[in-house]
C-alpha positions as CSV (number, residue, x, y, z in Angstrom):
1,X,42.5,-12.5,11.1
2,X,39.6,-14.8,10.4
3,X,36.8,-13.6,8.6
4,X,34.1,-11.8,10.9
5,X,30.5,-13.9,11.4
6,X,27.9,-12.3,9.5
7,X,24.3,-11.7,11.7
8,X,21.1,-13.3,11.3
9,X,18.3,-10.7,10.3
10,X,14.6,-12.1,11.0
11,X,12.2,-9.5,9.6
12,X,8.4,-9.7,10.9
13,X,4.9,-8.4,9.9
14,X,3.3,-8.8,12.5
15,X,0.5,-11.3,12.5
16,X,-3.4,-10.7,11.0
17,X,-6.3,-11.9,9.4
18,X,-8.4,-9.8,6.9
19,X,-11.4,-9.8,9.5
20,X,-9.0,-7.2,11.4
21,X,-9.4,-4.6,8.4
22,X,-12.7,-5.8,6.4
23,X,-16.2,-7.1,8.3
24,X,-16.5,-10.7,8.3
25,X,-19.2,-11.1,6.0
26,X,-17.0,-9.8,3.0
27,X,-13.8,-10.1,3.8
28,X,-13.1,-12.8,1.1
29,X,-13.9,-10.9,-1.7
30,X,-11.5,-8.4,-0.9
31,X,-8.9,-10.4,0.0
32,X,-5.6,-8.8,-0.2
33,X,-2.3,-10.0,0.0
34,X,0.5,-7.7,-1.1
35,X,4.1,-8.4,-1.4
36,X,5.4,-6.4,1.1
37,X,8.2,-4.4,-1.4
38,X,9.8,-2.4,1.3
39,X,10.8,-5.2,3.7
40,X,11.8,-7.1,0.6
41,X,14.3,-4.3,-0.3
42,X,15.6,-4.1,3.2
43,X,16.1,-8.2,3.3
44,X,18.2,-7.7,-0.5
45,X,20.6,-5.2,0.7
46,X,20.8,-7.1,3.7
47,X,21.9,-10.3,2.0
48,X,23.9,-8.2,-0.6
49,X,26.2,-7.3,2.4
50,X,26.5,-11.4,3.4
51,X,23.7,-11.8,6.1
52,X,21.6,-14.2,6.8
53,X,17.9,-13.0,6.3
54,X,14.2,-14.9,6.8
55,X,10.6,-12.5,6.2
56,X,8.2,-14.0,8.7
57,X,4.5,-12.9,7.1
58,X,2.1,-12.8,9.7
59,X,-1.0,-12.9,7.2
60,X,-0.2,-16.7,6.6
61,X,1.0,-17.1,10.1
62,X,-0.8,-17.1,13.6
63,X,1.2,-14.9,16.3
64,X,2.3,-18.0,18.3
65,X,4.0,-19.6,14.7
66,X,5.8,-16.0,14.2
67,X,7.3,-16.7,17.6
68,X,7.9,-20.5,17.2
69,X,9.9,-20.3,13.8
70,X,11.8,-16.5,14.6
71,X,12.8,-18.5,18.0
72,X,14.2,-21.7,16.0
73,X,16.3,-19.1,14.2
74,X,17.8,-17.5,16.4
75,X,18.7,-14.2,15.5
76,X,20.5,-11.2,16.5
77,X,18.4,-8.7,14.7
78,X,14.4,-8.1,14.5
79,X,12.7,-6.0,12.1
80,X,9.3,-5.5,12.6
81,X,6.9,-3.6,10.2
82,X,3.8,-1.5,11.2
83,X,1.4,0.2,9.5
84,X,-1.0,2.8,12.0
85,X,-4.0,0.0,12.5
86,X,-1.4,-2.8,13.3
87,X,0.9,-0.9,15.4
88,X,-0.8,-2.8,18.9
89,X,0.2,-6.1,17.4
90,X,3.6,-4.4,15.9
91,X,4.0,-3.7,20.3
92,X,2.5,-7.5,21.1
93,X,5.0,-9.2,18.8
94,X,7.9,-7.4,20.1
95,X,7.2,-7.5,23.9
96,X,7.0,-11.4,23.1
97,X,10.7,-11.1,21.5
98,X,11.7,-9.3,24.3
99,X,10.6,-12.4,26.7
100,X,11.7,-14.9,24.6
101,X,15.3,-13.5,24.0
102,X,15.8,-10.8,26.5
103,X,18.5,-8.3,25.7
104,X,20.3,-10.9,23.3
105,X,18.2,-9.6,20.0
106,X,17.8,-6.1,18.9
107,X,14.4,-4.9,18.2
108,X,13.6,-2.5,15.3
109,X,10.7,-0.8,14.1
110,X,9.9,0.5,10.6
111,X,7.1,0.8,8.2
112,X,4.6,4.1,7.9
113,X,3.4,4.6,11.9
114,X,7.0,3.9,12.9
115,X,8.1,6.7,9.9
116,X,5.5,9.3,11.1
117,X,5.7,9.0,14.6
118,X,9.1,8.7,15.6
119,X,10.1,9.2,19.4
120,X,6.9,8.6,19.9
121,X,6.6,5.2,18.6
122,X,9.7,4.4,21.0
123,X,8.1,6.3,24.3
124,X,5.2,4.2,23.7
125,X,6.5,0.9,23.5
126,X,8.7,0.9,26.5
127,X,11.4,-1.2,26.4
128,X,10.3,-3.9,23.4
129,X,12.0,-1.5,20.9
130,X,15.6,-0.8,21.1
131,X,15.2,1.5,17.6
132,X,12.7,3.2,15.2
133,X,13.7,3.3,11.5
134,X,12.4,6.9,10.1
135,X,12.6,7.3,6.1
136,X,13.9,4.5,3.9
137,X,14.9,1.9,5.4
138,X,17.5,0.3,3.4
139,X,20.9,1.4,4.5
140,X,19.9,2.5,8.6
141,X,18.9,-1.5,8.9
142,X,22.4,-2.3,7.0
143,X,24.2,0.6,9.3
144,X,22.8,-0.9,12.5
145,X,23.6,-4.2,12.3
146,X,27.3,-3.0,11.2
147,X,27.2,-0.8,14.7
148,X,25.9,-4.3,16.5
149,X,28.6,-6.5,14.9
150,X,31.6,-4.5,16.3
151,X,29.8,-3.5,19.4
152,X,29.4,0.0,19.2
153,X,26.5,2.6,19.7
154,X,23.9,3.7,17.3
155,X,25.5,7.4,17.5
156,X,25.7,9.3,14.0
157,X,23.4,6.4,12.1
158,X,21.1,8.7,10.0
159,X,17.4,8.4,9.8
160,X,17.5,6.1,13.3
161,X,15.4,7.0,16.6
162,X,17.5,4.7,19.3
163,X,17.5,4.2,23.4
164,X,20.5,4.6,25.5
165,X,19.8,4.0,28.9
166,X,16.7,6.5,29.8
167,X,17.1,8.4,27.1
168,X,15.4,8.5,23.5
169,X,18.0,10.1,21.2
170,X,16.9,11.0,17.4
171,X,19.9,11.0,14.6
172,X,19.5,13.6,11.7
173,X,17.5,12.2,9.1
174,X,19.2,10.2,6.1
175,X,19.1,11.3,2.9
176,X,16.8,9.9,0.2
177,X,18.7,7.1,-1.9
178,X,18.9,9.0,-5.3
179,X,20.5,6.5,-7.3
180,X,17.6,4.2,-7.3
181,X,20.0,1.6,-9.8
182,X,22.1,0.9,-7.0
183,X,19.8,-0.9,-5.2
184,X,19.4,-4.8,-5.5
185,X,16.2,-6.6,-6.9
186,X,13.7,-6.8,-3.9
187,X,14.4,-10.7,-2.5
188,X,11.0,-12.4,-3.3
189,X,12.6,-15.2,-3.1
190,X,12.0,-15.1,1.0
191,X,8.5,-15.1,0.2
192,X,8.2,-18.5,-0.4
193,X,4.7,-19.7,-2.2
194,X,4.2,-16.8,-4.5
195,X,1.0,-17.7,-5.4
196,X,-0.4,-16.7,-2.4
197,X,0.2,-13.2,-3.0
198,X,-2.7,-12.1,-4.8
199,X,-4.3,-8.6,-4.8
200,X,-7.9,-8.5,-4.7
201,X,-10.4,-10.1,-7.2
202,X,-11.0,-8.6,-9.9
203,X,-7.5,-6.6,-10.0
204,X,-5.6,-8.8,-11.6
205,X,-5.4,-11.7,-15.1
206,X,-2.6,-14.2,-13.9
207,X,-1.3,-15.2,-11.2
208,X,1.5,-15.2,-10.0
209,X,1.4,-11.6,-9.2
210,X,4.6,-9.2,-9.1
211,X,4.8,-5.8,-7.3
212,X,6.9,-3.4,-8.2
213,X,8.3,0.3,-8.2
214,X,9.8,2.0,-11.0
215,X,9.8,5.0,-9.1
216,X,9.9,6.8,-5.7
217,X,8.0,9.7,-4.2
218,X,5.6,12.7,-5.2
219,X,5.3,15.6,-6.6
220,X,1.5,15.9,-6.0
221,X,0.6,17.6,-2.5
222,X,-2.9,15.7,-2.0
223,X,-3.4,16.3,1.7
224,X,-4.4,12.6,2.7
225,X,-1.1,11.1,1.4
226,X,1.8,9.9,3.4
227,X,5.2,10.9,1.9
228,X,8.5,10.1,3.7
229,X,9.8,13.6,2.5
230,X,7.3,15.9,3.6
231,X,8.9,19.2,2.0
232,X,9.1,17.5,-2.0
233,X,13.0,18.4,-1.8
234,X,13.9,15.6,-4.2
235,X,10.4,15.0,-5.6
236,X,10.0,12.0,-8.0
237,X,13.7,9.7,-8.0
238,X,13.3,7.6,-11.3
239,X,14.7,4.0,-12.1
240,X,16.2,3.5,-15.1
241,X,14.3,2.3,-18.1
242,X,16.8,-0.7,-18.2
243,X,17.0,-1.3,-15.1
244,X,13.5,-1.7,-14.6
245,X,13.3,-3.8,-17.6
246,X,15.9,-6.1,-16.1
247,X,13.6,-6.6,-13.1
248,X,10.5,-7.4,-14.8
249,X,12.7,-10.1,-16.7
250,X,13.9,-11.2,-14.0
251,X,10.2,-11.4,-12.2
252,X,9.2,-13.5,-15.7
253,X,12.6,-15.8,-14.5
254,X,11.0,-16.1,-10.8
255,X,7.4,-17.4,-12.9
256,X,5.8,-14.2,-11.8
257,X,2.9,-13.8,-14.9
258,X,1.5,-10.3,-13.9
259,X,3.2,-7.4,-12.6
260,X,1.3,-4.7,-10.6
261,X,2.9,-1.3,-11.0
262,X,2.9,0.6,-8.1
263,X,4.0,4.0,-8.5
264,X,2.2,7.0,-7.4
265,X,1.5,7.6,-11.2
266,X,3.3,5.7,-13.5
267,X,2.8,8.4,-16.0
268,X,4.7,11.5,-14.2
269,X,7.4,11.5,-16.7
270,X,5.4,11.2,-20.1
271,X,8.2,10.6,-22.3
272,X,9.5,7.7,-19.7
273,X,5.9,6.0,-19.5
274,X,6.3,6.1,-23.1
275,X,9.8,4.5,-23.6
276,X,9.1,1.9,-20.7
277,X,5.8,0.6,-22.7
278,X,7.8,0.7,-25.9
279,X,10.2,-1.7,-25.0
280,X,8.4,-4.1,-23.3
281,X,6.6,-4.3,-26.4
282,X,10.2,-4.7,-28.6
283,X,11.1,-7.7,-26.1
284,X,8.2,-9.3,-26.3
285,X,7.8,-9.7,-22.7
286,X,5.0,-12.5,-21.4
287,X,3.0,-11.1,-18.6
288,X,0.0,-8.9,-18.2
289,X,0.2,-5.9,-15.9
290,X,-2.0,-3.4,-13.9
291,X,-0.4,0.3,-12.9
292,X,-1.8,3.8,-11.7
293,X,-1.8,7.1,-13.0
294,X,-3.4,11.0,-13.1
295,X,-6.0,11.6,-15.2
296,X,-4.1,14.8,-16.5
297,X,-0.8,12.8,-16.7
298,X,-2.2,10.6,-19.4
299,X,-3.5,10.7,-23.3
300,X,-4.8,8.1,-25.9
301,X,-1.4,7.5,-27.6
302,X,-0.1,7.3,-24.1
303,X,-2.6,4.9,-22.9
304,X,-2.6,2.9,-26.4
305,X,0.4,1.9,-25.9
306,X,0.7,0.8,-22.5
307,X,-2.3,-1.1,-24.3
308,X,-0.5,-2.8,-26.5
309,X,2.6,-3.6,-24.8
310,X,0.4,-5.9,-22.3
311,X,-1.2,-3.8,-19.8
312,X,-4.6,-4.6,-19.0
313,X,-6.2,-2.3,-16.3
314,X,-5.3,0.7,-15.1
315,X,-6.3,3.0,-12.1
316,X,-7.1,7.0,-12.0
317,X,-7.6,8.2,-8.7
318,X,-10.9,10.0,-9.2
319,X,-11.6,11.0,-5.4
320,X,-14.6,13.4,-5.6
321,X,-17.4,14.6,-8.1
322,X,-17.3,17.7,-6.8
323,X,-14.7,20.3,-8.0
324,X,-14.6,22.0,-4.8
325,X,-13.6,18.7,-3.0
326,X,-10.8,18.1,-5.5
327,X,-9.4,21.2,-4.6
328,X,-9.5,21.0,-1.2
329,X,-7.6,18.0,-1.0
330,X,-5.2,19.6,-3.4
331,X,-5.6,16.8,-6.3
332,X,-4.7,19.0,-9.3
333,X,-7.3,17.5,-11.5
334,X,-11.1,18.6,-12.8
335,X,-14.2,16.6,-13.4
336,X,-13.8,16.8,-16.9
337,X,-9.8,15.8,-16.9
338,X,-11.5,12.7,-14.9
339,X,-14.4,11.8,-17.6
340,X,-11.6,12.0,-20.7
341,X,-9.2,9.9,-19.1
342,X,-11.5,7.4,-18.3
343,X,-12.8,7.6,-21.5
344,X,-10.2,7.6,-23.5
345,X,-8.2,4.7,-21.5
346,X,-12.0,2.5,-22.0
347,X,-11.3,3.4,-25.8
348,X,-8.3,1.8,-26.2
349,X,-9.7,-1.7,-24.1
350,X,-8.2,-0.7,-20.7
351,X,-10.2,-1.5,-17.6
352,X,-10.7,1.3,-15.8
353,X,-10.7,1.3,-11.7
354,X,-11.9,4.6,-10.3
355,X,-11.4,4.9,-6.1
356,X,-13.9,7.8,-4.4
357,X,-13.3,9.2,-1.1
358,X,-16.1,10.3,1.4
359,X,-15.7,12.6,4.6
360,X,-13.3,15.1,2.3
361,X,-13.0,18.8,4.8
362,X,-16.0,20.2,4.0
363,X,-17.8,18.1,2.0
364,X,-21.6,18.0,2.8
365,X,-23.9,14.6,2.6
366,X,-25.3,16.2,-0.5
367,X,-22.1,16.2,-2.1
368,X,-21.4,12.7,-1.3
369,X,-24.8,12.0,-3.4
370,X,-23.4,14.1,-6.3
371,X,-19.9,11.9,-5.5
372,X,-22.4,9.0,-6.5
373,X,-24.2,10.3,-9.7
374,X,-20.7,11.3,-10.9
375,X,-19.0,7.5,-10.6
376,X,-22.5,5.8,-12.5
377,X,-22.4,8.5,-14.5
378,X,-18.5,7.7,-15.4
379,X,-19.4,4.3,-15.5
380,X,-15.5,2.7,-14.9
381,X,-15.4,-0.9,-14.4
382,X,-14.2,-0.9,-11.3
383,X,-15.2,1.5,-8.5
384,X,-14.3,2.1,-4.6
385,X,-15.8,4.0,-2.2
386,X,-13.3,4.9,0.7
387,X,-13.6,7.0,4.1
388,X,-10.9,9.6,3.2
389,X,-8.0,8.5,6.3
390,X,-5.4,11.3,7.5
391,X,-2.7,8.2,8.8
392,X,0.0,10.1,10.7
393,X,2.5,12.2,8.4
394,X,-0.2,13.3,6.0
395,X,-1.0,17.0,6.2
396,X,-4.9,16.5,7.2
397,X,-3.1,14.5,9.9
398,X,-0.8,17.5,11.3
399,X,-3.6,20.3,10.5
400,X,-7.2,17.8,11.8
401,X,-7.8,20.9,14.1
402,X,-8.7,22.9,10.6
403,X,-10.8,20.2,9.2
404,X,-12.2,18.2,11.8
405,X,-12.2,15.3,14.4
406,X,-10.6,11.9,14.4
407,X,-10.7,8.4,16.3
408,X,-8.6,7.6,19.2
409,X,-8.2,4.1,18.1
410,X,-5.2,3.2,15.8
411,X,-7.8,0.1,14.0
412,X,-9.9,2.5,12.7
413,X,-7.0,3.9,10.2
414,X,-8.3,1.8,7.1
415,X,-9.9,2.8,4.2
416,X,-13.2,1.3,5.8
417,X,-12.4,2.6,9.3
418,X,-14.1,6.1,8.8
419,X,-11.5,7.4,11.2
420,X,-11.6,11.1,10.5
421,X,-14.9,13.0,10.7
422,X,-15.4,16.6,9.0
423,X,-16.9,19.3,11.0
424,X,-19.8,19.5,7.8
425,X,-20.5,15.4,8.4
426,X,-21.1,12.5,10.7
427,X,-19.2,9.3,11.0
428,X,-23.0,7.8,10.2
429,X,-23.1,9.9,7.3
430,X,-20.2,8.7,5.9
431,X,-21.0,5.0,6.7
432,X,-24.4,5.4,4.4
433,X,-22.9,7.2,1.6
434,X,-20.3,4.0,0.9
435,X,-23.2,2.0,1.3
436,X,-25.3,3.9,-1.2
437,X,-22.3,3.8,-3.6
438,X,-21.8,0.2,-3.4
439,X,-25.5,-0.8,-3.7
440,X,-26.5,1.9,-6.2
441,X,-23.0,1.4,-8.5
442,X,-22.7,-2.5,-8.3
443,X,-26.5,-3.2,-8.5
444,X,-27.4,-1.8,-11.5
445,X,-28.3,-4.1,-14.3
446,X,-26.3,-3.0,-17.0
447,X,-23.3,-3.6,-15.2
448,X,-24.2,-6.9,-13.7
449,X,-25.0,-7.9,-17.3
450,X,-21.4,-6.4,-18.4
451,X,-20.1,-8.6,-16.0
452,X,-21.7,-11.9,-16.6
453,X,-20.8,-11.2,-20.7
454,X,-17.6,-10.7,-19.6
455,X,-17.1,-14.3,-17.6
456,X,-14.4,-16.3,-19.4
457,X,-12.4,-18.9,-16.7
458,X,-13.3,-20.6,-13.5
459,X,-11.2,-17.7,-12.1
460,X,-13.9,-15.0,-13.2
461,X,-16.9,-17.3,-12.0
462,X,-15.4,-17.8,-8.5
463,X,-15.2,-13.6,-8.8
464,X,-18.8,-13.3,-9.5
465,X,-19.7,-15.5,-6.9
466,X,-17.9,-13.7,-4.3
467,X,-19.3,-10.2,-5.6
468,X,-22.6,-11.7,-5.4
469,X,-22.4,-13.0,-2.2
470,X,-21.2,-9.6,-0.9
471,X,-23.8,-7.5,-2.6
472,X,-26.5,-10.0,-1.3
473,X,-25.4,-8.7,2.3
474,X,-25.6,-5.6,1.5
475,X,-29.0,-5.8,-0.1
476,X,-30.1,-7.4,3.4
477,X,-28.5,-6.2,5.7
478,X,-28.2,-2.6,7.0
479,X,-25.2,-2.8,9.6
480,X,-22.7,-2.9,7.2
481,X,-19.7,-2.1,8.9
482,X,-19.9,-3.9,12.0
483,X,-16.3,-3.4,13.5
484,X,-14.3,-1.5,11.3
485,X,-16.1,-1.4,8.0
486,X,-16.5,-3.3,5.4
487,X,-16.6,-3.1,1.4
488,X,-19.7,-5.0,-0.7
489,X,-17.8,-5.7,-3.7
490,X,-14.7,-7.8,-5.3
491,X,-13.2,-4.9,-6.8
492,X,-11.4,-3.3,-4.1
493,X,-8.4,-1.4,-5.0
């Protein structure tokens, strides 16, 4: 028996420009370009069982190119990712498969809308989806396209919303992967120029620029975060320390230079944070890197030695300056958790980035003042100023009726978008405070002085000029966010 043909696999984000997300007048300083690790760990296991793979990025590639070079190759299976603003193009791009190849291609969804909405993803979409991917995605894309090589329904493929005929059918859910190990590397190599993967400015030394998880999931409840397992069963699934060693070697073999953590909190597991830092040090790895954690997950020692073992910034999701807020969005942290961390991590010479939210349930406009004095008063070197956003799966999504209204329009779920409105604020409320923030945090002359001080390279000039030419417009003008919103500085998170 001759050896069975192994299926071509294109996967697709759909295409964008930052103007979509950020307003036009400062989109380039916040100019973000992430490596989009969840497709990339689909496309590994995919190749790992002998198929042929190509990622298609729509943010370096205009919607007809996405359909010109998917066309040229031909193949039997479309994965298309969507977050909640981008699920309308997610629907374009596939109702332009569907006329280019008819029924000869099957057409999958995935990514956080597809995840949190489900049948109704498929219901909506007609017939340009044949399937919706719902948790991770890894093994129900490898399932399907076994099920489409020997010709058979999609019955009994876990964690896979499919059509037959009329009908929308929804398999029991897969369970999480729990051996994290078992998975291959994330194939970057599909990526092509990595260089044009860059976070914002401001967020990062070197480029090229490496993401990368060390863990998956949660054990927080914060009520604005999307988690694929709603219920915590299996809470936080760790990597290896060796394992995830081996991947930032081999990143360093790719020519990546920096490596952006992106955990929830690097720092859940102490005593792992601790080991990982320690033996990057002992190898005497060559890049810089960036991570996240909670301010009560973290200590000096702690924070010394990611320090010392190359990391140069790090992030603590402040939120609020008001207790009360904290708790209502069920952070688990206090004000003064917030002013040691920061402290302590500026102490040891880490940059500190310190994201706010505005438009919490029940926060009043006073508040968001108080929200204000708090971040000058912490003085990080990096702020944000965000309109909380309840994307679909959260729990302020499933409970707004408790807390308050939200848009009808899918492109206002951004960080800028000011989607959800509390019953104790106004969308034009919430507009003003980020625009107070901004001016009153980035304007102030001891930090513009910090900043200037701190210019070393052409890279941190070009920076500064960006920053500058973001803050001008908001010093002069007053409509801010003209579509969806927009963000006056370079140090967007």
């Amino acid at each position: 028996m001759g050896r069975r043909r192994k299926m071509r696999a294109a996967l697709v984000i759909p295409s964008w420009v930052p103007e979509d997300i950020f307003s036009s007048k400062t989109a380039s300083s916040q100019i973000n370009y992430w490596q989009p690790l969840g497709t990339l760990y689909v496309a590994a296991v995919l190749q790992q069982a002998g198929h042929e793979v190509r990622f298609f990025n729509g943010a370096f590639l205009s919607h007809e190119e996405v359909l010109s070079q998917v066309k040229q190759f031909e193949p039997a299976f479309i994965g298309i990712y969507s977050t909640t603003f981008g699920w309308k193009k997610a629907k374009k791009t596939a109702e332009d498969f569907r006329d280019i190849f008819g029924q000869k291609v099957f057409i999958c969804a995935g990514g956080p809308y597809p995840v949190a909405m489900q049948e109704e993803c498929l219901a909506d979409a007609g017939r340009s989806f044949d399937a919706i991917v719902y948790g991770e995605g890894e093994f129900s894309s490898l399932e399907i396209i076994g099920k489409l090589e020997s010709g058979k329904g999609l019955q009994g493929v876990r964690g896979v919303v499919y059509r037959d005929g009329e009908r929308i059918i929804k398999n029991p859910a897969r369970p999480l992967i729990d051996d994290l190990d078992s998975l291959p590397f994330p194939a970057r190599e599909l990526l092509g120029d990595s260089n044009k993967y860059i976070p914002p400015p401001a967020t990062y030394k070197r480029k090229p620029v490496a993401v990368l998880m060390t863990s998956r999931g949660c054990n927080r409840r914060c009520i604005y975060c999307f988690q694929i397992d709603k219920e915590r069963k299996s809470g936080i699934r760790y990597r290896s320390v060796g394992n995830v060693l081996d991947e930032i070697e081999h990143c360093i073999r790719q020519g990546y230079r920096e490596i952006k953590f992106i955990d929830d909190t690097l720092a859940a597991d102490y005593d792992r944070a601790m080991r990982l830092a320690k033996e990057i040090k002992a190898r005497k790895l060559d890049f810089t890197w960036f991570a996240s954690a909670c301010v009560n997950q973290v200590d000096k020692p702690l924070l010394k030695a990611f320090r010392d073992a190359g990391c140069w910034a790090i992030l603590f999701g402040a939120e609020s300056g008001v207790q009360k807020n904290l708790n209502t969005i069920r952070k688990g942290t206090t004000l003064d958790q917030i002013r040691k961390a920061v402290r302590a991590a500026q102490e040891v010479g880490l940059r500190v980035n310190t994201p706010f939210l505005f438009g919490i349930p029940g926060e009043t406009f006073e508040e968001g003042l108080r929200t204000i004095d708090f971040a000058i008063d912490l003085n990080p070197d990096m702020a944000n100023f965000h309109a909380i956003t309840p994307f679909p799966g959260t729990y302020l999504y499933d409970n707004l009726e408790k807390y308050g209204t939200i848009s009808d329009e899918l492109t206002d779920f951004t960080y800028q978008g000011a989607a959800f409105i509390p019953y104790t604020m106004t969308r034009e409320e919430i507009v003003e405070l980020r625009q107070i923030a901004f001016k009153r945090f980035y304007s102030r002359p001891s930090f513009i002085l910090k900043k200037l001080l701190e210019l070393r390279s052409p890279h941190d000039v070009s920076v500064a000029f960006k920053s500058l030419r973001s803050l001008f417009w908001l010093w002069t003008k007053t409509g801010l966010f003209r579509k969806k919103g927009g963000e006056p500085s370079a140090f967007d998170s």
